[in-house]
N, C-alpha and C positions, 0 to 999 in steps of 0.2 A: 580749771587747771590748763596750765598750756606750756607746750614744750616746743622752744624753734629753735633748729641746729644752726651750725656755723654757715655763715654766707648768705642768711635770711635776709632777704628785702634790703642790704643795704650794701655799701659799696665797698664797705671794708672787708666781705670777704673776698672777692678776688686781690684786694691789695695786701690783704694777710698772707694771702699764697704766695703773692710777689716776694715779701719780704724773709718771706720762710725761704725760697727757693734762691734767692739774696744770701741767706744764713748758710745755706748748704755749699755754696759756690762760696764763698769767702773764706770758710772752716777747709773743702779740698786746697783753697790757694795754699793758705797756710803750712797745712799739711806737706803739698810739695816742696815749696820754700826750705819748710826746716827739714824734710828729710833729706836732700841735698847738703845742707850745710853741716847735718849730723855726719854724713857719708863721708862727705872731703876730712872732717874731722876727725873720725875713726880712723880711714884711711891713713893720714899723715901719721896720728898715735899707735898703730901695729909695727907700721915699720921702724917707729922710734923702740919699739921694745923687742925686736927679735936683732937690732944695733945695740940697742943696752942689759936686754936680759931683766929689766925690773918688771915685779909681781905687782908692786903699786899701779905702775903705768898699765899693766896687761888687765889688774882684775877694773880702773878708770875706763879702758879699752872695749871690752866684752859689754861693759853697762852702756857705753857710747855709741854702740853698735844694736845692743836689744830697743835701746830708745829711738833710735832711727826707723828700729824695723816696727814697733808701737805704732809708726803712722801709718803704716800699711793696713791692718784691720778695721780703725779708724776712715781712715779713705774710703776703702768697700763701706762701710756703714752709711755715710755720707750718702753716697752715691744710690745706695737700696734705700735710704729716708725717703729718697724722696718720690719711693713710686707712691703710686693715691691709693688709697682706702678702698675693699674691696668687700665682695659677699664673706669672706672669710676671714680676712685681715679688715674688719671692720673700724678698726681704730690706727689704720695704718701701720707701719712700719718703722718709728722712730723710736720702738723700741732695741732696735737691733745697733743703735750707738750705747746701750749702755751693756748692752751683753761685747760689744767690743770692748769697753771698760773693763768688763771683768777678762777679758784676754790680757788686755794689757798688764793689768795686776799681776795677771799668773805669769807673762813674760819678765817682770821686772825682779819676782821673785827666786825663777829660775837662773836669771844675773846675779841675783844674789847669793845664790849656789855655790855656783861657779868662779865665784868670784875667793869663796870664804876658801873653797875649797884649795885653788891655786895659792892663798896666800899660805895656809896651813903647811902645803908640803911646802915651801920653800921658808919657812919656819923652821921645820923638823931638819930640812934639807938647803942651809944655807947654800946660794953664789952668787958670787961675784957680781955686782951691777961698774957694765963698762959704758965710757961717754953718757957722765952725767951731764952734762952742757946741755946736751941734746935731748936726755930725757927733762930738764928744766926747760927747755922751748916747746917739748909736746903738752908737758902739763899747762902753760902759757895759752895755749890753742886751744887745748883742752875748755880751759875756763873762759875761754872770750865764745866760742863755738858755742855752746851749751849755753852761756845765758844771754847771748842772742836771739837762739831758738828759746827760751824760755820767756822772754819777754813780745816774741810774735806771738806763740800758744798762750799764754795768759792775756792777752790783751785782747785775742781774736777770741778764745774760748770766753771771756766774759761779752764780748760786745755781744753775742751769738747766744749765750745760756746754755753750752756747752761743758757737761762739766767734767768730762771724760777729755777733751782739750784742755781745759785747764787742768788736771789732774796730771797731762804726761806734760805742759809746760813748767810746773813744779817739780816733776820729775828730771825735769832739761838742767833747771837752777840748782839741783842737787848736786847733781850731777857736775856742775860748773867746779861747787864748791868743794866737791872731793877729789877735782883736778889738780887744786890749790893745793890739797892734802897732801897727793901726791909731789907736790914742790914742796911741801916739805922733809917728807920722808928723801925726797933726794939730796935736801940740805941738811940732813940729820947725817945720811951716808958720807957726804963731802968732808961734817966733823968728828967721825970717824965713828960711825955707831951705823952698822951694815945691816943690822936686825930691825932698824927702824923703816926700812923698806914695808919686810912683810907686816910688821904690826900696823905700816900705817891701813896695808891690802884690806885687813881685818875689819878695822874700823871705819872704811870704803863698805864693809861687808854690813857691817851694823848701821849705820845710814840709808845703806838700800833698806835694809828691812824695816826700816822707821817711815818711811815712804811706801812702801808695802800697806805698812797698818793701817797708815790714814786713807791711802788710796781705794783699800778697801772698804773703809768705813764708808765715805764715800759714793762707789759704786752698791752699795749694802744699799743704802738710802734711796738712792734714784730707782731703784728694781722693787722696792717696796713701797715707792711710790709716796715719799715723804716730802713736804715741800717746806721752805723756808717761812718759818713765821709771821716775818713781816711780809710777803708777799701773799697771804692769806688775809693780813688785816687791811692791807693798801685795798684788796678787793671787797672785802668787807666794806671799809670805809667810804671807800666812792661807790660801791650801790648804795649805800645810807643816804647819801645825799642826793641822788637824783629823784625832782620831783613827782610825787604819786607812790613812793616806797613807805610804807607806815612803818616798817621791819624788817629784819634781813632774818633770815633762817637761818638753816645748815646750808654751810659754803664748804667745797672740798677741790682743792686744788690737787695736778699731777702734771711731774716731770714727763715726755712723750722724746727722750733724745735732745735737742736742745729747744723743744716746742715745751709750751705750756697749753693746758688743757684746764678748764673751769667749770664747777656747774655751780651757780645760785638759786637759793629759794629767796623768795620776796613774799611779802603781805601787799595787797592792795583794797582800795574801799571797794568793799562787796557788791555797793551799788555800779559801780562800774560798768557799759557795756564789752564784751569780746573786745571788740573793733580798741575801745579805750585800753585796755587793758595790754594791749597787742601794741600800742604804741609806748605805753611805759614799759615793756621790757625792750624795746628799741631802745627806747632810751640809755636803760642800761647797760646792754652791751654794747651799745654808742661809745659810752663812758668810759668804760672795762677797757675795751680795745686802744682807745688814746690814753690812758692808764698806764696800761700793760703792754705794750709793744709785743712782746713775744708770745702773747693770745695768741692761738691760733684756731681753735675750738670753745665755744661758751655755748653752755643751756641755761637757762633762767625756767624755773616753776613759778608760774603763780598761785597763791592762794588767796581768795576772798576773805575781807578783814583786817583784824588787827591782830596782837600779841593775847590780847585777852579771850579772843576763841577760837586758836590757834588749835587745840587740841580738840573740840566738837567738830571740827569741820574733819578732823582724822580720826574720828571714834571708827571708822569701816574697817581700816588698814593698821590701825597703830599698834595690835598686837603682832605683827608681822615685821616691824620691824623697829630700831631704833634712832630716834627722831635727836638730833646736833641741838645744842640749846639754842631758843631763839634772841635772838640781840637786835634788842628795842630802838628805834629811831632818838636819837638824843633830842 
Protein backbone atom coordinates (compact mmCIF):
# COMPACT_ATOMS: atom_id res chain seq x y z
CA UNK A 1 0.00 0.00 0.00
CA UNK A 2 1.33 3.45 -0.64
CA UNK A 3 0.15 6.89 -0.16
CA UNK A 4 1.94 10.06 -2.04
CA UNK A 5 0.54 13.55 -1.37
CA UNK A 6 0.21 16.42 -3.66
CA UNK A 7 3.56 17.85 -5.19
CA UNK A 8 5.18 14.21 -5.30
CA UNK A 9 8.05 13.64 -7.58
CA UNK A 10 6.54 15.75 -10.29
CA UNK A 11 6.25 19.08 -11.56
CA UNK A 12 2.66 19.67 -11.45
CA UNK A 13 2.78 20.44 -8.01
CA UNK A 14 4.43 23.55 -7.82
CA UNK A 15 2.33 24.43 -11.25
CA UNK A 16 -0.90 23.49 -9.39
CA UNK A 17 0.01 26.14 -6.80
CA UNK A 18 0.60 28.48 -9.52
CA UNK A 19 -2.67 28.07 -11.01
CA UNK A 20 -4.38 27.97 -7.62
CA UNK A 21 -2.84 31.34 -6.52
CA UNK A 22 -3.81 32.48 -10.44
CA UNK A 23 -7.65 31.42 -9.12
CA UNK A 24 -7.32 33.55 -6.06
CA UNK A 25 -5.89 36.76 -7.89
CA UNK A 26 -8.41 36.61 -10.63
CA UNK A 27 -11.64 35.80 -8.13
CA UNK A 28 -10.23 39.37 -5.93
CA UNK A 29 -9.92 41.15 -9.42
CA UNK A 30 -13.28 40.45 -9.92
CA UNK A 31 -14.61 41.06 -6.83
CA UNK A 32 -13.11 44.68 -6.99
CA UNK A 33 -14.36 45.39 -10.51
CA UNK A 34 -18.05 44.51 -9.54
CA UNK A 35 -17.97 46.06 -6.26
CA UNK A 36 -17.21 49.37 -7.77
CA UNK A 37 -19.72 49.22 -10.28
CA UNK A 38 -22.53 47.83 -7.60
CA UNK A 39 -21.45 51.10 -5.55
CA UNK A 40 -21.67 53.85 -8.35
CA UNK A 41 -25.03 51.84 -8.96
CA UNK A 42 -26.56 51.98 -5.68
CA UNK A 43 -25.29 55.18 -5.22
CA UNK A 44 -26.99 56.91 -8.32
CA UNK A 45 -30.55 54.57 -7.21
CA UNK A 46 -30.75 56.17 -3.32
CA UNK A 47 -30.57 59.47 -4.60
CA UNK A 48 -33.22 58.76 -7.30
CA UNK A 49 -35.48 57.61 -4.37
CA UNK A 50 -35.35 60.15 -1.58
CA UNK A 51 -36.15 62.54 -5.47
CA UNK A 52 -39.00 60.24 -6.08
CA UNK A 53 -40.19 58.69 -2.83
CA UNK A 54 -40.67 55.12 -4.50
CA UNK A 55 -40.50 51.70 -2.26
CA UNK A 56 -39.91 49.65 -5.47
CA UNK A 57 -36.65 51.73 -6.30
CA UNK A 58 -35.67 51.79 -2.31
CA UNK A 59 -36.46 48.13 -1.48
CA UNK A 60 -34.19 47.35 -5.79
CA UNK A 61 -31.72 50.02 -3.77
CA UNK A 62 -31.04 48.19 -0.22
CA UNK A 63 -30.63 44.68 -2.35
CA UNK A 64 -28.04 46.71 -4.68
CA UNK A 65 -26.18 47.76 -1.91
CA UNK A 66 -26.05 44.26 0.43
CA UNK A 67 -24.83 42.67 -2.95
CA UNK A 68 -21.95 45.17 -3.21
CA UNK A 69 -21.11 44.64 0.32
CA UNK A 70 -21.25 40.29 -0.48
CA UNK A 71 -17.94 41.03 -2.07
CA UNK A 72 -16.34 42.15 0.94
CA UNK A 73 -16.31 38.81 2.89
CA UNK A 74 -15.73 36.95 -0.23
CA UNK A 75 -12.42 39.15 -0.76
CA UNK A 76 -11.08 38.39 3.04
CA UNK A 77 -11.86 34.71 1.96
CA UNK A 78 -9.82 35.01 -1.11
CA UNK A 79 -7.14 36.61 0.46
CA UNK A 80 -7.02 33.91 3.89
CA UNK A 81 -7.32 30.74 0.98
CA UNK A 82 -4.47 31.36 0.19
CA UNK A 83 -2.13 30.99 3.30
CA UNK A 84 -0.63 27.16 3.21
CA UNK A 85 -1.49 24.38 5.18
CA UNK A 86 -0.24 23.98 8.53
CA UNK A 87 0.28 21.75 11.80
CA UNK A 88 -3.38 22.64 12.57
CA UNK A 89 -4.88 23.79 9.50
CA UNK A 90 -3.67 20.68 8.02
CA UNK A 91 -5.81 20.83 4.90
CA UNK A 92 -5.45 24.50 4.53
CA UNK A 93 -7.71 27.16 4.61
CA UNK A 94 -10.03 27.17 1.51
CA UNK A 95 -12.61 26.37 3.46
CA UNK A 96 -13.34 29.79 4.88
CA UNK A 97 -14.71 30.79 1.01
CA UNK A 98 -17.62 28.68 1.67
CA UNK A 99 -18.35 29.79 5.27
CA UNK A 100 -18.29 33.42 3.33
CA UNK A 101 -21.03 31.89 1.26
CA UNK A 102 -22.97 31.35 4.05
CA UNK A 103 -22.58 35.08 5.05
CA UNK A 104 -23.52 35.99 1.97
CA UNK A 105 -26.81 34.02 2.13
CA UNK A 106 -27.57 35.59 5.56
CA UNK A 107 -26.92 39.10 3.99
CA UNK A 108 -29.09 38.61 0.99
CA UNK A 109 -31.73 37.50 3.35
CA UNK A 110 -31.60 40.10 5.72
CA UNK A 111 -32.22 42.51 2.07
CA UNK A 112 -34.91 40.60 1.99
CA UNK A 113 -36.29 41.74 5.27
CA UNK A 114 -35.88 44.91 4.70
CA UNK A 115 -37.02 45.09 1.68
CA UNK A 116 -40.77 43.26 2.42
CA UNK A 117 -40.78 45.27 5.21
CA UNK A 118 -40.55 48.95 3.47
CA UNK A 119 -42.90 47.78 0.91
CA UNK A 120 -45.56 46.65 3.41
CA UNK A 121 -45.80 50.00 5.20
CA UNK A 122 -46.17 51.91 2.24
CA UNK A 123 -48.94 49.44 1.30
CA UNK A 124 -50.80 50.08 4.46
CA UNK A 125 -49.44 53.63 4.28
CA UNK A 126 -49.76 54.76 0.59
CA UNK A 127 -47.46 58.20 -1.03
CA UNK A 128 -47.14 59.71 -3.49
CA UNK A 129 -44.20 58.69 -6.01
CA UNK A 130 -42.81 62.12 -7.60
CA UNK A 131 -40.45 62.28 -10.89
CA UNK A 132 -41.22 59.16 -12.40
CA UNK A 133 -38.85 59.90 -15.45
CA UNK A 134 -36.12 59.76 -13.21
CA UNK A 135 -37.14 56.78 -11.12
CA UNK A 136 -37.49 54.99 -14.87
CA UNK A 137 -33.64 55.92 -15.67
CA UNK A 138 -32.58 54.53 -12.17
CA UNK A 139 -34.23 51.36 -12.78
CA UNK A 140 -32.46 51.46 -16.37
CA UNK A 141 -29.05 51.55 -14.49
CA UNK A 142 -30.21 49.51 -12.07
CA UNK A 143 -30.50 46.70 -14.70
CA UNK A 144 -27.48 47.38 -16.95
CA UNK A 145 -25.14 47.69 -13.51
CA UNK A 146 -26.27 44.44 -12.11
CA UNK A 147 -26.06 42.22 -15.09
CA UNK A 148 -22.72 43.39 -15.77
CA UNK A 149 -21.59 42.47 -12.60
CA UNK A 150 -23.32 39.33 -13.07
CA UNK A 151 -21.80 38.21 -16.04
CA UNK A 152 -17.96 39.19 -14.64
CA UNK A 153 -18.99 36.91 -11.28
CA UNK A 154 -20.54 34.06 -13.25
CA UNK A 155 -17.85 33.85 -15.87
CA UNK A 156 -14.92 34.27 -13.29
CA UNK A 157 -16.62 32.16 -10.62
CA UNK A 158 -16.94 29.35 -13.10
CA UNK A 159 -13.54 29.75 -14.81
CA UNK A 160 -12.15 29.46 -10.94
CA UNK A 161 -14.65 26.62 -9.30
CA UNK A 162 -15.88 29.26 -7.29
CA UNK A 163 -19.20 28.75 -6.28
CA UNK A 164 -19.78 31.12 -3.66
CA UNK A 165 -18.83 33.69 -6.80
CA UNK A 166 -21.08 32.32 -8.95
CA UNK A 167 -23.80 32.06 -6.29
CA UNK A 168 -23.52 36.19 -5.70
CA UNK A 169 -23.20 36.66 -9.67
CA UNK A 170 -26.71 34.99 -9.97
CA UNK A 171 -27.62 37.04 -7.20
CA UNK A 172 -26.26 40.36 -9.44
CA UNK A 173 -28.71 38.93 -12.53
CA UNK A 174 -31.58 38.90 -10.14
CA UNK A 175 -31.03 41.51 -9.08
CA UNK A 176 -30.84 43.11 -12.76
CA UNK A 177 -34.25 41.74 -13.39
CA UNK A 178 -36.04 43.25 -10.41
CA UNK A 179 -34.69 46.55 -11.51
CA UNK A 180 -36.77 46.01 -14.66
CA UNK A 181 -39.64 45.18 -12.20
CA UNK A 182 -39.19 48.20 -10.71
CA UNK A 183 -39.75 49.97 -14.40
CA UNK A 184 -42.52 48.54 -14.30
CA UNK A 185 -44.21 49.31 -11.30
CA UNK A 186 -43.25 53.02 -12.23
CA UNK A 187 -45.18 52.44 -15.54
CA UNK A 188 -48.17 50.90 -13.88
CA UNK A 189 -48.06 54.39 -11.57
CA UNK A 190 -47.78 56.60 -14.76
CA UNK A 191 -51.32 54.56 -15.79
CA UNK A 192 -52.60 55.46 -12.88
CA UNK A 193 -52.50 52.46 -10.35
CA UNK A 194 -50.06 53.98 -7.46
CA UNK A 195 -50.35 50.83 -5.37
CA UNK A 196 -48.52 49.08 -8.07
CA UNK A 197 -45.46 50.58 -6.69
CA UNK A 198 -45.45 48.71 -3.31
CA UNK A 199 -46.79 45.28 -4.78
CA UNK A 200 -44.19 45.50 -7.18
CA UNK A 201 -41.59 46.15 -3.67
CA UNK A 202 -43.25 42.86 -2.49
CA UNK A 203 -42.51 40.76 -5.27
CA UNK A 204 -38.62 42.33 -5.37
CA UNK A 205 -39.26 40.66 -1.74
CA UNK A 206 -40.14 37.12 -3.04
CA UNK A 207 -37.46 36.92 -5.68
CA UNK A 208 -34.84 37.78 -2.98
CA UNK A 209 -35.97 34.82 -1.17
CA UNK A 210 -36.10 32.51 -4.02
CA UNK A 211 -32.35 33.34 -4.40
CA UNK A 212 -31.96 32.87 -0.69
CA UNK A 213 -33.21 29.08 -1.24
CA UNK A 214 -31.04 28.00 -3.85
CA UNK A 215 -28.15 29.96 -2.65
CA UNK A 216 -28.40 27.99 0.21
CA UNK A 217 -28.84 24.88 -1.02
CA UNK A 218 -25.83 25.58 -2.61
CA UNK A 219 -23.54 26.71 0.10
CA UNK A 220 -25.44 23.32 2.14
CA UNK A 221 -23.47 21.22 -0.42
CA UNK A 222 -20.10 22.71 -0.57
CA UNK A 223 -19.85 22.60 3.54
CA UNK A 224 -20.92 19.02 3.29
CA UNK A 225 -18.60 18.30 1.01
CA UNK A 226 -20.76 17.13 -1.86
CA UNK A 227 -19.22 17.02 -5.25
CA UNK A 228 -20.85 17.03 -8.71
CA UNK A 229 -21.31 13.62 -10.24
CA UNK A 230 -19.91 13.95 -13.23
CA UNK A 231 -16.68 15.27 -11.95
CA UNK A 232 -16.37 11.97 -9.79
CA UNK A 233 -16.79 9.91 -12.97
CA UNK A 234 -14.40 12.01 -15.26
CA UNK A 235 -11.94 10.79 -12.40
CA UNK A 236 -13.05 7.54 -12.17
CA UNK A 237 -12.88 7.21 -15.75
CA UNK A 238 -9.25 8.51 -16.67
CA UNK A 239 -7.70 6.55 -13.63
CA UNK A 240 -9.46 3.49 -15.49
CA UNK A 241 -7.41 3.94 -18.36
CA UNK A 242 -4.12 4.49 -17.46
CA UNK A 243 -1.80 1.69 -17.95
CA UNK A 244 -1.07 -0.85 -15.00
CA UNK A 245 -4.82 -0.04 -13.19
CA UNK A 246 -6.61 -3.42 -13.31
CA UNK A 247 -9.54 -1.32 -11.09
CA UNK A 248 -10.55 1.70 -9.65
CA UNK A 249 -12.00 1.54 -5.90
CA UNK A 250 -13.57 3.94 -3.80
CA UNK A 251 -12.99 7.49 -5.25
CA UNK A 252 -14.13 10.52 -3.08
CA UNK A 253 -13.89 13.84 -4.26
CA UNK A 254 -14.21 17.44 -2.17
CA UNK A 255 -14.97 21.00 -2.77
CA UNK A 256 -11.67 22.92 -0.56
CA UNK A 257 -13.21 26.99 -1.59
CA UNK A 258 -12.76 26.92 -5.15
CA UNK A 259 -9.95 23.93 -5.05
CA UNK A 260 -10.69 20.50 -5.62
CA UNK A 261 -9.28 17.70 -3.50
CA UNK A 262 -9.24 13.79 -4.63
CA UNK A 263 -8.18 10.54 -3.20
CA UNK A 264 -8.23 7.17 -5.48
CA UNK A 265 -7.91 3.70 -4.71
CA UNK A 266 -6.51 1.60 -7.62
CA UNK A 267 -5.72 -2.34 -7.93
CA UNK A 268 -2.39 -3.14 -9.38
CA UNK A 269 -0.73 -6.66 -10.36
CA UNK A 270 0.44 -7.88 -6.99
CA UNK A 271 3.63 -9.06 -8.68
CA UNK A 272 4.66 -5.61 -9.14
CA UNK A 273 7.80 -4.15 -7.47
CA UNK A 274 7.37 -0.84 -5.01
CA UNK A 275 9.58 1.14 -7.42
CA UNK A 276 6.70 -0.19 -10.25
CA UNK A 277 4.00 0.33 -8.63
CA UNK A 278 5.29 4.10 -7.45
CA UNK A 279 5.25 4.84 -11.04
CA UNK A 280 1.70 3.78 -12.06
CA UNK A 281 0.33 6.05 -9.56
CA UNK A 282 2.52 8.81 -11.14
CA UNK A 283 1.04 7.96 -13.74
CA UNK A 284 -2.29 8.53 -12.42
CA UNK A 285 -2.13 11.51 -10.97
CA UNK A 286 -0.19 12.61 -14.15
CA UNK A 287 -3.55 11.95 -15.79
CA UNK A 288 -6.07 13.42 -12.94
CA UNK A 289 -4.08 16.73 -12.87
CA UNK A 290 -4.34 17.49 -16.97
CA UNK A 291 -7.96 16.00 -16.40
CA UNK A 292 -8.80 18.20 -13.74
CA UNK A 293 -7.24 21.52 -13.78
CA UNK A 294 -8.60 22.53 -10.50
CA UNK A 295 -6.72 19.49 -8.60
CA UNK A 296 -5.01 20.73 -6.46
CA UNK A 297 -4.46 17.93 -3.81
CA UNK A 298 -4.68 13.84 -5.04
CA UNK A 299 -3.83 10.57 -2.90
CA UNK A 300 -3.81 7.36 -4.78
CA UNK A 301 -3.82 3.84 -2.47
CA UNK A 302 -2.60 1.11 -4.00
CA UNK A 303 -3.63 -2.26 -3.57
CA UNK A 304 -2.10 -5.68 -4.80
CA UNK A 305 -4.32 -7.53 -7.35
CA UNK A 306 -7.22 -7.47 -9.00
CA UNK A 307 -11.28 -6.98 -8.25
CA UNK A 308 -11.39 -10.74 -7.40
CA UNK A 309 -9.28 -10.44 -4.08
CA UNK A 310 -10.11 -7.22 -3.34
CA UNK A 311 -11.67 -8.09 -0.06
CA UNK A 312 -8.72 -10.98 1.22
CA UNK A 313 -6.21 -8.53 1.00
CA UNK A 314 -8.60 -6.27 3.55
CA UNK A 315 -9.85 -9.24 5.82
CA UNK A 316 -7.32 -7.14 8.73
CA UNK A 317 -9.18 -3.84 8.50
CA UNK A 318 -12.66 -4.37 6.90
CA UNK A 319 -14.62 -4.56 9.84
CA UNK A 320 -13.48 -1.11 10.83
CA UNK A 321 -14.77 0.28 8.14
CA UNK A 322 -16.76 0.79 4.96
CA UNK A 323 -15.18 -0.12 1.67
CA UNK A 324 -16.98 2.31 -1.80
CA UNK A 325 -17.84 -0.41 -4.33
CA UNK A 326 -15.05 -1.50 -6.55
CA UNK A 327 -15.52 -0.49 -10.48
CA UNK A 328 -13.79 -3.12 -12.74
CA UNK A 329 -11.46 -1.88 -15.53
CA UNK A 330 -13.83 -2.32 -18.79
Amino acid sequence: MEFLPFGHGHSHGPTNLDNALESDARGIWALKVSLVMLAVTAIFQIVIVFISGSVALLADTIHNFSDATTAIPLWIAFVVGRRVANRRYTYGYGRVEDLAGVLIVLIIFISAMVAGFESIQKLINPQPITNIGWVIVAAIVGFIGNEAVAILRIRVGNEIGSAALVADGQHARVDGFTSLAVLFGALGVLAGFPLFDPIIGILITVAILFIVKDSALTMWRRLMDAIEPELLEKVENTTRKVPGVNAVGETRMRWLGHKLEAEVEIMVDGNLTTTQSHEVVEEVRHALFHAQPRLQSIIVQVNPGNEGNYETNHQLTAHHQQRGRLIGQP
